[in-house]
N, C-alpha and C positions, 0 to 999 in steps of 0.2 A: 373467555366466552361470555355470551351475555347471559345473567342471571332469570333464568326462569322461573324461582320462585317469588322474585321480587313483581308480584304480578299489582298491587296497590301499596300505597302508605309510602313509607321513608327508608332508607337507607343512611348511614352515616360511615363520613369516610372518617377518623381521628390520627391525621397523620403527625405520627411522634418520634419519627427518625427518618431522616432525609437519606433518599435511595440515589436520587440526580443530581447532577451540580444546580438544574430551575426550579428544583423545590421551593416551598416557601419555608421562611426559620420555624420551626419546632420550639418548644420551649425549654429542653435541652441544650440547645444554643443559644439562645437570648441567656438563658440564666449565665452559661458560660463565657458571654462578651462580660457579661457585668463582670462575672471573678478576673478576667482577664486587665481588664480596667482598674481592677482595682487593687489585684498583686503588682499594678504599677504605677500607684498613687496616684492614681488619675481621679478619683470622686472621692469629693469631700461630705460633709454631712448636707450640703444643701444643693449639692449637682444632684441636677435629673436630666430626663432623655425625653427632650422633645421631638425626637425623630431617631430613630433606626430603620437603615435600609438592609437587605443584602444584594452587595454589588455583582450584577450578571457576567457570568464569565464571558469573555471576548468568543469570539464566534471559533475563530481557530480551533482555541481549544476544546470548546463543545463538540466539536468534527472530530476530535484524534480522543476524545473523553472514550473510555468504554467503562461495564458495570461493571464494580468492583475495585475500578481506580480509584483514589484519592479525589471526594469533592472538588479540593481546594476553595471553600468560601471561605469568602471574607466580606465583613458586613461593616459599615456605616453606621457610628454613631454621632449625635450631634449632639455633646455636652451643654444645659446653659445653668451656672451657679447662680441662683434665686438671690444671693446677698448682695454679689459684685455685678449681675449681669453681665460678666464673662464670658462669651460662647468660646465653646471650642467642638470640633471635628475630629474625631476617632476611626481610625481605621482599625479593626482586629483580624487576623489571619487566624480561620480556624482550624488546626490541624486533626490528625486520625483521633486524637482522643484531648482532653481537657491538658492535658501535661505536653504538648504539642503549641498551644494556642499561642500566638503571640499578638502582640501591640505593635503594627505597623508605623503607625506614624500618630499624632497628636497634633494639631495646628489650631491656633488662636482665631480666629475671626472679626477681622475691622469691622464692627458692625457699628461704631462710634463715627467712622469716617465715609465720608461719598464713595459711594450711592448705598451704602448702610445696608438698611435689610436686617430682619430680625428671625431666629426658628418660630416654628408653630407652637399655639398656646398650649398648655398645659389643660389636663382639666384641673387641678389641683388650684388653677390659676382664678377660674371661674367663681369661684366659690372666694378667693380671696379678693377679689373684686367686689361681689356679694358686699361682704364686711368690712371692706373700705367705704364704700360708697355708703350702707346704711349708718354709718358710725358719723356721716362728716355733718357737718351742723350747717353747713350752707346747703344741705341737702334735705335734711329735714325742715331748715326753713322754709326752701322751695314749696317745699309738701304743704306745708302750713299754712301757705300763702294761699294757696288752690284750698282749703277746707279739706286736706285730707290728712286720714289718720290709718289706724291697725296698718302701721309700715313691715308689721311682720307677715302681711300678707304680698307686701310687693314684689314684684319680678324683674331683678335688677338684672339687665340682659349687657352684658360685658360683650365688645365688638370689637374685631381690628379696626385701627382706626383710618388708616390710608395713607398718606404718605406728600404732604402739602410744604415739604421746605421752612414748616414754620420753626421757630429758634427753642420752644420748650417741648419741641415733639421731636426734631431729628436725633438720632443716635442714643437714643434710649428705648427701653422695652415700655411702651404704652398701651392701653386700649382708651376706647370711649365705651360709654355706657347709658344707654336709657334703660326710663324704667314704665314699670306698666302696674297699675290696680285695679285687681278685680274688686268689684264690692261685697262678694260676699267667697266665702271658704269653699273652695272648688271648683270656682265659675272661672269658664276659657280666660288665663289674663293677657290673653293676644288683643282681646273686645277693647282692653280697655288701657287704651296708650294716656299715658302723661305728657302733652304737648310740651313742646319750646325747650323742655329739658333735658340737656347732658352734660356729662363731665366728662371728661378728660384725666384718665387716672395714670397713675407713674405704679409701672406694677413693681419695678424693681425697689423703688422708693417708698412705696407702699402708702400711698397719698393722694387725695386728688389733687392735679398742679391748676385743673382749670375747671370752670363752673360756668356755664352759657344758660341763661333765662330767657327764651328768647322773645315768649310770649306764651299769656295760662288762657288756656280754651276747658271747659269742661268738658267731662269723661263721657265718652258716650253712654245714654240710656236705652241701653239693648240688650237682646238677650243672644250671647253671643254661641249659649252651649250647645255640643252636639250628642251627649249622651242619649239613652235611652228614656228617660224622664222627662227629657226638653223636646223630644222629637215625638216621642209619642209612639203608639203603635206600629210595629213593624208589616209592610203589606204581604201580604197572601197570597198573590197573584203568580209568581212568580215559580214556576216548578222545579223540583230537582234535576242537576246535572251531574249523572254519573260517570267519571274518568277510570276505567278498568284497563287493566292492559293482560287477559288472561295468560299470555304465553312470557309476560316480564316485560322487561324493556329492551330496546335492539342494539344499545350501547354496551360496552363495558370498560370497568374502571381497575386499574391496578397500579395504587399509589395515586400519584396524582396524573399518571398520562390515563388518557381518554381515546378510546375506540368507539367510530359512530359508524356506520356505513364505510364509505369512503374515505373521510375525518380521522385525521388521527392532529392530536393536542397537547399538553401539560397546562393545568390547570396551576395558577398559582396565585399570591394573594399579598401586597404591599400596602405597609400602614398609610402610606400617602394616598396610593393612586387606586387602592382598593383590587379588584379583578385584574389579571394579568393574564392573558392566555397566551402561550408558548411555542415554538416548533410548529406553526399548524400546518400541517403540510394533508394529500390529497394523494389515498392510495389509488394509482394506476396501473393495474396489472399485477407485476412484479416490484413495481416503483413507487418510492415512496417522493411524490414531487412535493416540492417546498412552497407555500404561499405567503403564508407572514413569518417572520421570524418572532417578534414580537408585538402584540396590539395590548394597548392599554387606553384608557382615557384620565391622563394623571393631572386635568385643570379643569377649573372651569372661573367665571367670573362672572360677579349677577351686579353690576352696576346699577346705579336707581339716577333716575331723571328729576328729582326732586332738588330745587334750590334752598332749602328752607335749612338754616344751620343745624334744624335738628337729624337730617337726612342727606345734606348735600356731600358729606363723606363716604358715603356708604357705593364700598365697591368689594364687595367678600370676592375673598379668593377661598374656594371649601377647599380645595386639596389641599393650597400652598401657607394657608394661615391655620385651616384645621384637623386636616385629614380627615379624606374619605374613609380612608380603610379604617381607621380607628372607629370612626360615630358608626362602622355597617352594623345593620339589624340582627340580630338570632332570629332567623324567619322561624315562621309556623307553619306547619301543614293545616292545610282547608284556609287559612287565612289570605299567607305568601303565595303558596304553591299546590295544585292540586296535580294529582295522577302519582304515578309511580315515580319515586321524588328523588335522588341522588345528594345528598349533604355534605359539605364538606366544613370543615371549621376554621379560623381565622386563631393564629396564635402572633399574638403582639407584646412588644416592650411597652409598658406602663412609666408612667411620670418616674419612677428609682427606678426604671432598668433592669424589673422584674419581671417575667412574662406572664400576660392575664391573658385566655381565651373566648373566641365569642364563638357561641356553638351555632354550628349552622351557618355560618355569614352565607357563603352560595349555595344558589339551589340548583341543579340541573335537571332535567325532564326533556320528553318529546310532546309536543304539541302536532294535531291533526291542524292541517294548513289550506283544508280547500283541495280544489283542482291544483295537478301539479301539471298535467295537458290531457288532451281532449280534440275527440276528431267523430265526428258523422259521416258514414260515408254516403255517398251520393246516392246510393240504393235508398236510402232513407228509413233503413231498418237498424244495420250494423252499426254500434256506437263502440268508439276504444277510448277508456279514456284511463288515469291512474290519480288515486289521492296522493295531496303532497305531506310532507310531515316536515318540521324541522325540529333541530335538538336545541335547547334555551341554556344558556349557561346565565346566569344572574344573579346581580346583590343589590341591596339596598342601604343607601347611607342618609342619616338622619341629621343633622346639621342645623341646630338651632328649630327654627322656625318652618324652616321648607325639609322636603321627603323625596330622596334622590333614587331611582328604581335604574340601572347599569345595564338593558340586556344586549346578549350575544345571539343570534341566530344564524345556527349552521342548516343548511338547503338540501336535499337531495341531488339537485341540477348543479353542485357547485357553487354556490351562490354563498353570500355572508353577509349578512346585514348588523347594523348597530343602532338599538333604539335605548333613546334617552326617557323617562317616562319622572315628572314633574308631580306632586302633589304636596300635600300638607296645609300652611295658613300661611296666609300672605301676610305680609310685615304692612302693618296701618299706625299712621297717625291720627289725630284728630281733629276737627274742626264745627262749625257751628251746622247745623244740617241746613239742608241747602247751598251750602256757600260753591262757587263755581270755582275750581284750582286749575292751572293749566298744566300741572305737573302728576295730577293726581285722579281717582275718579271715587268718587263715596259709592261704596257697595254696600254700606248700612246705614243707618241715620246718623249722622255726625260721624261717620268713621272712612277714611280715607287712605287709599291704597295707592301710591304714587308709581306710574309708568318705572318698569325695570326690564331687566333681560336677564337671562340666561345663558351666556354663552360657553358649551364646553371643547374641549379641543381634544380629540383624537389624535393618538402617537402611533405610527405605523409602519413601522422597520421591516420595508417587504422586499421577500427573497423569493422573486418569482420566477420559478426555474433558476435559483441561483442568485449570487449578489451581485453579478452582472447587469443590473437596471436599468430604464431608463424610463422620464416621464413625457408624455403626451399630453397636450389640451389640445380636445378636438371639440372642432365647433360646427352646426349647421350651419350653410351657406346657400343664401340667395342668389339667383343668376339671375340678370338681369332678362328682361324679353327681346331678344333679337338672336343674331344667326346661332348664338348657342341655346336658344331657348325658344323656339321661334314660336309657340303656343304658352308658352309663360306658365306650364305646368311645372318644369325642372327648378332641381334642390339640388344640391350635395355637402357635402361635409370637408371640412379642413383639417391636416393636423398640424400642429405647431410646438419644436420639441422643447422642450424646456432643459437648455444648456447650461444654466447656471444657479448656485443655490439662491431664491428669493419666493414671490408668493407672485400667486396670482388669486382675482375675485371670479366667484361664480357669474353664470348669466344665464336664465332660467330662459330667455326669450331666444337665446341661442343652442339651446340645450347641452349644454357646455359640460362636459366629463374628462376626465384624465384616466389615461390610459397608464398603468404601469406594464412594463415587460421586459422580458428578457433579449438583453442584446446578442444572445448568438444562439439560444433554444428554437428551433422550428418546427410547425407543426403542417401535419399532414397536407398542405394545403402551399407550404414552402413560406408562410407567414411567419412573424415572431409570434411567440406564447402570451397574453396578457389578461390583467385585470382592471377591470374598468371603476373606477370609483367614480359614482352617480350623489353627488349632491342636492342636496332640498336648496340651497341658494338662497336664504333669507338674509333677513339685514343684518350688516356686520356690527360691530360696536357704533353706537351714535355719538358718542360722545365726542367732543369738539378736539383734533387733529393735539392741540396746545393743553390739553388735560393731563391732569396728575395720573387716571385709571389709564387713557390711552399711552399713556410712554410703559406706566407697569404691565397691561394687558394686551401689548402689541399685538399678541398672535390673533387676538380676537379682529382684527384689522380687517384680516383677508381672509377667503374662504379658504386657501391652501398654503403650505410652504412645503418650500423640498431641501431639503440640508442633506447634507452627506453625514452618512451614517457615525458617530463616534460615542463609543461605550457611555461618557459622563454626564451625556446629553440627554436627558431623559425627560425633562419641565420646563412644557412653554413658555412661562413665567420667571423660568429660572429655581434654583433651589431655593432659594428666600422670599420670595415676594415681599412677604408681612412686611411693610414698611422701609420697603427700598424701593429710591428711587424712578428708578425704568432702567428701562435697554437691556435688560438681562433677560434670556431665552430664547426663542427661534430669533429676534432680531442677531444677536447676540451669534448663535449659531450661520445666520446665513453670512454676514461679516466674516467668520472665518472659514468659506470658499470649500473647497473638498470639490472631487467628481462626483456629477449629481448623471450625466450622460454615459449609461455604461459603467456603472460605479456601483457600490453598496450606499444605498441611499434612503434616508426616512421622509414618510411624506406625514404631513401635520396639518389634519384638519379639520377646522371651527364649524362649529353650526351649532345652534339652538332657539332660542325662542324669544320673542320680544311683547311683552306683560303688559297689555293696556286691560287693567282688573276690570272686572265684572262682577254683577252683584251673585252674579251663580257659581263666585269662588268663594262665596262667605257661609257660612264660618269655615268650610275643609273644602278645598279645593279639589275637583276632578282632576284626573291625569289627565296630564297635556304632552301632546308626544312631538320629539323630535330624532333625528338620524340621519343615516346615510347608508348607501348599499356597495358590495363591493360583488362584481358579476364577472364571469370569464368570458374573455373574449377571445376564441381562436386557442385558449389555452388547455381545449378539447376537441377535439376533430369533427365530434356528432351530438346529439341529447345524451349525457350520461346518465339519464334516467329511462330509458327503454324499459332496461330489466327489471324495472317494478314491478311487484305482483298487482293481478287486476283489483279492486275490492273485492272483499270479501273472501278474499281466496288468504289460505295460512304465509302471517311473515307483515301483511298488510295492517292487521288492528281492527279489521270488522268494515262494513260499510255496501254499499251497492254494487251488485255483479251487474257487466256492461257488455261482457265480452260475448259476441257474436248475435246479437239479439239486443233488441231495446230496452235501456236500463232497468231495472225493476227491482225495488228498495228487500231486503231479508226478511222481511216481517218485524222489524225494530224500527226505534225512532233513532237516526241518525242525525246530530248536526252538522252543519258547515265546520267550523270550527270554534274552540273553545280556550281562552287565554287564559292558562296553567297556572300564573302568577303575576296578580296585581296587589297592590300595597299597600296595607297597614300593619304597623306595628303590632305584632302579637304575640302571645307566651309562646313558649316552645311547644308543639303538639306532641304527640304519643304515636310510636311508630305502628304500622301495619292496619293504620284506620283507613275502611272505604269511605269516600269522599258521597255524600249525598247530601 
């Protein structure tokens, strides 16, 4: 049942023993791959764990699973030896207790040979880059050269480097590195980029192999910071917003499955792809119908349009070079998240293979949504209408320079949406103020912010009414003016089914959607059951067709793919990116065919933003939002919201009574709506504080 006394403040969930086989790992299990691994001389003093997954059991057995039985996990590690540069691939099979565990299999990895591919960085790595790069004499001559000094104030920012075929970068672990100085001790040192200069480090080697000068501009003269001292007085204006929820919250949680309404979930949490939500399925009746199996969003790629050798490499993969799930936040209450708050915690393998926890990674809440519908009746007296609400599942992952906000929104009406939400500081170089760039745009005086994107990709394993699937693109259609159109008012729509795995691009002038549904579920109306995914349709990757980011980024291509479903597929990108080649991931995937018509099938799909800066992202960028929505179609017979209580009436959350009489507010100030959690980094808060 849901928690009545949780009426404001926080909750925390601290899950330390796995109840499901979709749990996330505990750090009872992490600690246990390590001994496993290592009762079988698999780590030596210098292997660490640039990745641990745990591997989702096949769908079969999650059907015939009941509580009580035997997990059966077994988790994913990916070894890489810091000396040899060595990767290797661990599988470990967890059994009932640690004397059970065993070592599945152990596999080498050609990361020396085509198409290469390297794990994710370390952070341990970071920081040895730091002290390569400070240490190297062609680096402080650079410095010298430009009139700069106090190098122990610089911000040596270590980068994947991308993946260019060149003869001292392929089949080695590398990054590239710029650096930045601030001029004085605690000033933003994003303000202040080091033109022309990078290097090219050998992390394995522990050296720089290459040094590029490309050209010295001085440091911008600005004031880049955003504290309180630089900004000056906070305004006044602005009044309190109170989030109460007297009667608790209408969710409840036990373990990590989630009860909302209709919603039912497993909430879960992977070092790569961060948020994972589970089983979502849509109580009806007696019936528990299936929606997604699994959604995740486990890529994304922020490629930059800059030709300049100090930028023209720069194509971050954050999930596949550095993981989401790892950089996510410990949110704050009143900062992250406001109202009555649901915490759950992130428990991860560390660079040794140790498990460290970040408390809080997701927050979940209900947000007040507006109208959810609304009718006047002709009398012009009688108004019916009902507020909408949805539930926010969300995390935030912190990745260098930029601030990544993940949210989930479950609907009353059945509905699901996925919002991307962008902020933090945008990555600048520098140049002489005024100067005209075509790749760039100065948002401060000599400081310049070069054309980039965003694009992330959505994984969508949907089981609608079953794995039975099948995909639609339906389009508007014009009719010409003549004997079917004889007045040239008529429209209609086409569908077109998509019979085999590949992609299609959106088309917003078409109003172009994909329908998923089930191939033999009907509803009241003798229709298939479906869900419609509603695309924003913006531009795909720009990059030129013959590019090094377009072979590794393919998925970014098109607005969609459809592959047939198989357990190991889980990254657009592939499981490596970092310096591999291309053609690995949905390419990769739709190449090997599957029933995508009436089959168990994932649909994979891109969308995000494209970055011509502004001077109103300097110095901290506003969030900039992007997503997609997923809506039922026919996969309900009538409005599954009827039975909403009117406002104001108990169950609803407070607000204006409508029913049978013209609206008229309770003597409170009521708002439209109020977004529960936006984003900055902040300390952990103190539970059971009212938000004012």
């Amino acid at each position: 049942m849901p928690d009545a006394t949780h009426t404001h403040g926080a909750r925390d969930s601290h899950l330390i023993e796995a109840a499901h086989p979709l749990d996330a790992l505990t750090p009872g299990e992490i600690a246990r791959v390590r001994a496993a691994l290592e009762a079988a001389g698999a780590l030596r003093d210098d292997t660490r764990f640039p990745m641990q997954l745990l591997l989702d059991a096949p769908k079969a057995a999650l059907a015939s699973w009941t509580p009580g039985a035997p997990l059966g996990r077994r988790v994913l590690s990916t070894l890489l030896d810091t000396g040899s540069g060595l990767v290797r691939e661990a599988v470990v099979a967890l059994g009932a207790d640690a004397a059970e565990d065993r070592v599945e299999a152990i596999d080498a990895l050609p990361t020396g040979e085509a198409p290469y591919g390297q794990p994710q960085y370390l952070f341990e790595e970071y920081e040895l880059v730091d002290e390569i790069v400070k240490a190297d004499a062609g680096w402080r001559a650079a410095m010298a050269a430009r009139g700069l000094d106090h190098m122990d104030r610089a911000l040596v920012v270590p980068l994947a480097p991308g993946q260019f075929g060149e003869a001292d970068e392929v089949g080695r672990r590398m990054m590239r590195s710029l650096t930045f100085l601030p001029p004085h001790e605690g000033d933003n040192p994003w303000s202040f980029p080091v033109e022309g200069l990078v290097l090219l480090v050998d992390v394995t080697g522990r050296k720089v192999e290459k040094l590029v000068d490309e050209r010295q501009v001085p440091l911008p003269d600005i004031d880049g910071n955003y504290d309180d001292a630089s900004v000056g007085a906070r305004r006044t204006s602005l009044k309190p917003i109170e989030i109460t929820m007297p009667e608790g919250p209408s969710f409840s949680v036990d373990g990590s499955h989630v009860t909302w309404e209709q919603w039912r979930f497993r909430v879960g949490f992977s070092m790569r792809e961060g948020l994972v939500l589970h089983q979502l399925g849509w109580q009806d009746g007696e019936e528990l119908r299936s929606v997604i199996h699994r959604a995740s969003v486990p890529e994304m790629v922020v490629p930059y349009g800059d030709t300049s050798e100090t930028r023209r490499w720069i194509s971050y993969f954050d999930a596949g070079e550095y993981h989401l799930g790892k950089n996510a936040n410990s949110l704050a209450l009143g900062c992250d998240c406001l109202g009555a708050i649901h915490y759950f915690d992130a428990h991860l393998a560390g660079d040794t293979g140790e498990a460290f926890t970040i408390p809080r990674a997701i927050c979940m809440h209900e947000e007040d949504y507006g109208i959810l519908w609304k009718h006047r009746e002709l009398d012009g007296e009688t108004t019916h209408g009902r507020r909408s609400r949805r539930l926010v599942i969300s995390y935030f992952a912190t990745v260098g320079n930029y601030d990544y906000g993940f949210f989930w929104y479950l609907y009353l009406d059945g509905s699901i949406q996925f919002e991307a939400k962008a902020t933090g500081i945008v990555f600048c170089g520098a140049d002489h103020p005024g100067t005209e760039q075509r790749h760039a745009t100065e948002i401060a005086s000599g400081l310049f912010a070069p054309v980039h994107q965003h694009i992330f990709c959505a994984r969508l394993d949907m089981d609608v009414d079953g794995t039975d699937n099948y995909v639609d693109q339906v389009d508007l259609v014009r009719i010409p003016m003549g004997p079917e159109n004889p007045w040239g008012n008529a429209f209609g729509h086409r569908r077109d089914r998509v019979t085999e795995a590949g992609s299609r691009l959106g088309d917003g002038a078409l109003g172009r959607t994909w329908h998923i549904g089930s191939a033999t579920r009907r509803n009241g109306l003798g229709k298939p059951t479906e869900y419609q995914l509603i695309p924003e349709a913006r531009a795909t990757l720009m990059a030129d067709p013959a590019s090094s980011v377009h072979a590794r980024g393919t998925f970014a291509t098109q607005h969609l793919w459809v592959t047939a479903q198989r357990d190991d597929e889980t990254f657009p990108a592939g499981r490596y990116p970092n310096q591999h080649a291309g053609g690995d991931g949905v390419p990769a995937y739709v190449a090997a065919g599957g029933e995508v018509d009436g089959g168990d099938l994932v649909v994979w799909h891109a969308f995000g933003l494209t970055h011509i800066p502004r001077p109103e992202d300097w110095p901290i960028m506003p969030v900039d939002y992007s997503g997609f929505w997923l809506k039922p179609v026919g996969f309900l017979d009538r409005n599954p919201a009827l039975d909403v209580p009117e406002a104001g009436r108990s169950g609803d959350g407070g607000g204006c009574g409508c029913e049978g009489g013209s609206c008229g507010c309770g003597g409170h100030a009521h708002g439209e709506a109020a977004d529960g959690h936006d984003g900055h980094h902040g300390a952990d808060g103190e539970d059971h504080v009212a938000i004012r």
